[in-house]
C-alpha positions, 0 to 999 in steps of 0.5 A: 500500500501506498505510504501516506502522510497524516494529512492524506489519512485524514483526507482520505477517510473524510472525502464523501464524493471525488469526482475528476478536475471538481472540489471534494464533497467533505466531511466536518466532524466537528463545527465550532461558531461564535458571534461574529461570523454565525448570526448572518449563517443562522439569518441564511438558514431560516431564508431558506426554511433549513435545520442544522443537519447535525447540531451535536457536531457543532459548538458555540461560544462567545469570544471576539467581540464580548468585552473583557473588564466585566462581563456581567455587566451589560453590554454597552456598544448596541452592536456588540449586544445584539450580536451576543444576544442573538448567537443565544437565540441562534442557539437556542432555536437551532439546538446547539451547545452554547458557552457563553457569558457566564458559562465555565467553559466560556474563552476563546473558541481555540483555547476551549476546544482542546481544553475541553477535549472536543478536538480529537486526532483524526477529526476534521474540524472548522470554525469561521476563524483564520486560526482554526490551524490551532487545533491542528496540534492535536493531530486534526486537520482544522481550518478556518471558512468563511461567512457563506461556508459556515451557513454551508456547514450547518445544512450539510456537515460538508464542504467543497474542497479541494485537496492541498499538498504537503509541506514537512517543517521539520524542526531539531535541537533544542531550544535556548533559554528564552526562546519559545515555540512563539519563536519557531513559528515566527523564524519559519514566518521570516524564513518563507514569508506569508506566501510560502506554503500557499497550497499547502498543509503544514505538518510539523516534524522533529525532536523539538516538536515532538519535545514540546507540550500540548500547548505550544504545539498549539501555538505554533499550528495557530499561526500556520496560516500566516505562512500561508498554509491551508492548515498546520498539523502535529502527528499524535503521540503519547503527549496528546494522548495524555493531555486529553485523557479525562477531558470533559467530551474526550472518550471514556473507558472502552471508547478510550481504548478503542480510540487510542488504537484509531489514533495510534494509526494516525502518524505519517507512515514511514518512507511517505514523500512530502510535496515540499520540506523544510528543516529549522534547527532550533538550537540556533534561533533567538527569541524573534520580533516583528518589524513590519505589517506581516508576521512574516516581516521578523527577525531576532530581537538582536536584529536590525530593520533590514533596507528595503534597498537591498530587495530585490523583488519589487513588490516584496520591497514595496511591501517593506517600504510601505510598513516601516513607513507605518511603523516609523522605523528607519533601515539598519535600526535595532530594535532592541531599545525601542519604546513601547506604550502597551504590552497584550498578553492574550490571544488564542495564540498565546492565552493558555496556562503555560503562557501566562506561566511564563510571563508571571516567571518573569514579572514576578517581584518587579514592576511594570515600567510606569509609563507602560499600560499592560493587559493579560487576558487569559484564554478561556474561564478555566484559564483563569480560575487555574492561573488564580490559583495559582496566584498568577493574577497577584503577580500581573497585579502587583506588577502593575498589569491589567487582568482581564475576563477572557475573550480575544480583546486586544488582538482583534481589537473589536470589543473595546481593547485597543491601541490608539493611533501612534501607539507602539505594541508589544503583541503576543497575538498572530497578526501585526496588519495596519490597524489590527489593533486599533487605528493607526497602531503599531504592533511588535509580534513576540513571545510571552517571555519576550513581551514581559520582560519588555513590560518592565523595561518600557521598550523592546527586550531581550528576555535573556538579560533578565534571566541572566541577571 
């Protein structure tokens, strides 16, 4: 038999119909929503006098645009009320599982997905939301869809696809102190641009990913997208398997075993070819930062903003001219020491316990720099009441940081978190675009490390110094 990729045994097993030169009739296992892109699929649905065909597959939550200082407080913004309330209606009426304000799994729509174990290896999973990817970390194959497609979802439980290729990232050594998950994700970005897995799935390969928690797997198939690729995939392993077992909606008992042997199953065979291949070594990266309006406009925070003149290729050089200009960064400057006014810890690529973890490590007994505002969001209610017992929302507090109800907040800055116009950001979020957060913001991508240590000094920091020290 032909040797396959994990990829192609996921594809294989979920294609309904194939027919010659025609996209895939394929099947969703698992349909997450929230209030932003489903009420205009729900309004869709009643148009045309449908039900949703499998309402036990699809999950819903509140996370993009609720507000994050008080959730139990009424919304004031009358658009972001009406959304919220009729993702309840929405749900109601159309029998689908809804964690929303003031529920206990209510948070960010890829955080609670793994957390509560609905996202299982093999699973083919999507989500109106570009990050979908993330729950890729769990040997699935998740993708984000659009507005119509989601409607399409609902009716069917399918989709018209059509079949991308592969593309290995395999990733060696180990990685330094300072230098996070976060930081591969954003080198492989650097390296093959916003553009260079166009057609592709990643699937992530290699002793450092096979080293790394659930969690940062997660982080690193969150921004899959941003290179381009269709969606980024970890084989599963005794890791995941670990992570998932007694989860709330993980299987129990006989079911557990009878999935692990599925899942055992998963793992590219070996000897299968990939379409395209990459190989990092991450003993030897630094903790990376962007400088410009892509994620893939990064480099070492010891770097210094490349000269577009030295580009050849005229629209990648344009690309760079227009970003410095917003980013007011001249050509040759370091980045290292360059002010910030705001520094977000949050976001579906970086809210999960361990994150929050690793940025307490190092605010712990110092002090956010006076003329700094700091926000910490975790991911999702559980996250919070784990890192409040933990103690991790004193340190944020006595540091001087903000600590906040979960939601997407600042990242996508539509619920009342954002910069101001000017303003410099250090994000630990998945997109630095023009206005991303907020009109006319400046956004710096990095780690939770990167973007504590910068908290105290005010200004672009090498996390290494501090631990140093």
């Amino acid at each position: 038999m032909k040797k396959r990729t994990l990829f192609e045994k996921i594809w294989d097993s979920h294609v309904v119909v194939s027919e010659p030169d025609c996209p895939s009739v394929f099947y969703i296992d698992l349909h997450l929503i929230h209030e932003v892109t489903s009420p205009q699929a729900f309004q869709g649905l009643r148009e045309r006098g449908l039900k949703v065909r499998r309402p036990d597959r699809t999950v819903a939550t509140m996370d993009h645009i609720v507000p994050t200082r008080n959730q139990n407080a009424p919304i004031a913004d009358p658009l972001v009320s009406r959304l919220v309330t009729q993702t309840g209606i929405n749900c109601r009426e159309f029998g689908i599982a809804l964690y929303g304000l003031g529920s206990p799994y209510q948070g960010i729509v890829h955080v609670i997905g793994p957390e509560l174990g609905l996202t299982q290896p093999g699973m083919t999973i999507v989500c109106g939301d570009s990050h979908t990817s993330t729950h890729g970390a769990m040997g699935a194959l998740a993708f984000g869809i659009g507005t119509s497609e989601v409607e399409h979802v609902l009716a069917t439980q399918c989709l018209l696809q059509r079949r991308p290729k592969t593309f290995e990232v395999r990733v060696g050594g180990e990685l330094q102190p300072g230098v996070t998950s976060k930081d591969i994700i954003l080198a492989l970005l650097a390296r093959i641009g916003v553009d260079g897995a166009t057609g592709h799935v990643f699937e992530y390969t290699g002793s450092t990913v096979r080293s790394l928690s659930m969690e940062e797997r997660m982080t690193i198939c969150n921004m899959s997208i941003e290179g381009g690729a269709r969606a980024g995939m970890v084989a599963p392993d005794d890791t995941t398997f670990q992570y998932l077992a007694g989860r709330p909606f993980a299987p129990k008992e006989r079911d557990w075993d009878r999935a692990l042997e599925r899942w055992r199953e998963l793992p590219t065979d070996e000897g299968a070819a990939y379409d395209c291949s990459v190989e990092l070594d991450a003993g030897k990266l630094d903790p990376m930062i962007t400088y410009g309006t892509n994620p893939g406009m990064g480099l070492p925070v010891t770097g210094r903003v490349p000269d577009p003149g030295g580009i050849l290729e005229p629209s990648r050089k344009n690309a760079v001219t227009r970003a410095l200009h917003y980013m007011g960064l001249v050509p040759g400057q370091p980045l290292l020491g360059q002010p910030i006014d705001v520094v977000f810890i949050g976001s579906c690529t970086n809210s999960r316990l361990s994150d929050l973890r690793a940025a307490a490590g190092v605010l712990k007994g110092r002090k956010v720099h006076p003329k700094l505002r700091v926000l910490v969001v975790p991911g999702s209610q559980a996250v919070k009441s784990a890192a409040e017992s933990e103690g991790l929302h004193k340190i944020f507090l006595e540091a001087g940081a903000e600590w906040r109800e979960p939601g997407c907040s600042m990242c996508i800055a539509m619920n009342g978190d954002e910069l101001q116009p000017g303003q410099y950001c250090i994000s630990t979020s998945n997109r630095n675009f023009e206005g991303r957060q907020g009109k006319g913001g400046r956004t710096f991508l990095a780690s939770p490390l990167t973007a504590a240590a910068s908290a105290i000094t005010g200004k672009v920091s090498d996390v290494r110094q501090l631990l140093a020290s």
